[in-house]
Steps between C-alpha positions, in 0.01 A plus 500: 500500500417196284401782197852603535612200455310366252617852292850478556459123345310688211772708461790282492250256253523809267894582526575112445256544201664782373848354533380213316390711215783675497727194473269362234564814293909489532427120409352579180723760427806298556342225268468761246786604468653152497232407212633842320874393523419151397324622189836748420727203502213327277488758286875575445545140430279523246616777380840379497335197276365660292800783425251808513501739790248755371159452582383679177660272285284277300636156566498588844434192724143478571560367818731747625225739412227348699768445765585879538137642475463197814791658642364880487158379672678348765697780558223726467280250739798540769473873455147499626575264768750737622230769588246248604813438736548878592131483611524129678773640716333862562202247628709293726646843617154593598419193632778483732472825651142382569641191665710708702251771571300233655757290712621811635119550622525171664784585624351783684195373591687197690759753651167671686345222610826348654510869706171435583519173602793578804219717662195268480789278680616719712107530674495129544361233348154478707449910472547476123213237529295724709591802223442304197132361663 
């Protein structure tokens, strides 16, 4: 009984872990893309500033070049983080069934011993003694 126990804690130790990575993933991702739309404003400003659109142009703003290859990593970054996320949830899929493979096992196991229990009971508390001796 106490091994059940102490793996059903395991299990729902390894769900919360997984929904923690998975929250720290959409985190990052969300801070991405924040850090990506900052940088576009940044980079249209300067753009506006500066009176050239075209990247291949060359008086160009240096910054707004360093800004948009910045930009494309962290887009690119948040591209990977998405499947890293696929994966982080497929996990936390697994995980849970596990969970829930394993409470329903308790579940079971606790459901027969309270039918058993009605019995041992039913013979009387000095009998069962006897029995058990």
């Amino acid at each position: 009984m106490k091994s059940r126990d102490t793996l059903i804690r395991l299990k729902r130790f390894q769900v919360d872990e997984k929904r923690r990575r998975v929250a720290q993933i959409e985190m990052m991702i969300a801070e991405f893309d924040r850090m990506a739309a900052d940088l576009d404003r940044e980079i249209a400003a300067e753009e506006h500033k500066a009176g050239i659109t075209d990247p291949n142009h060359f008086a160009y703003p240096t910054y707004a070049r360093a800004a948009a290859q910045r930009r494309d990593n962290l887009r690119m970054s948040a591209q990977n983080l998405y499947t890293q996320l696929d994966d982080a949830k497929a996990e936390l899929g697994e995980a849970f069934e596990e969970l829930k493979r394993a409470e329903s096992l308790e579940d079971r196991e606790r459901a027969t011993e309270r039918s058993l229990d009605p019995a041992i009971s039913h013979v009387g508390p000095a009998r069962a003694m006897r029995a058990t001796a």
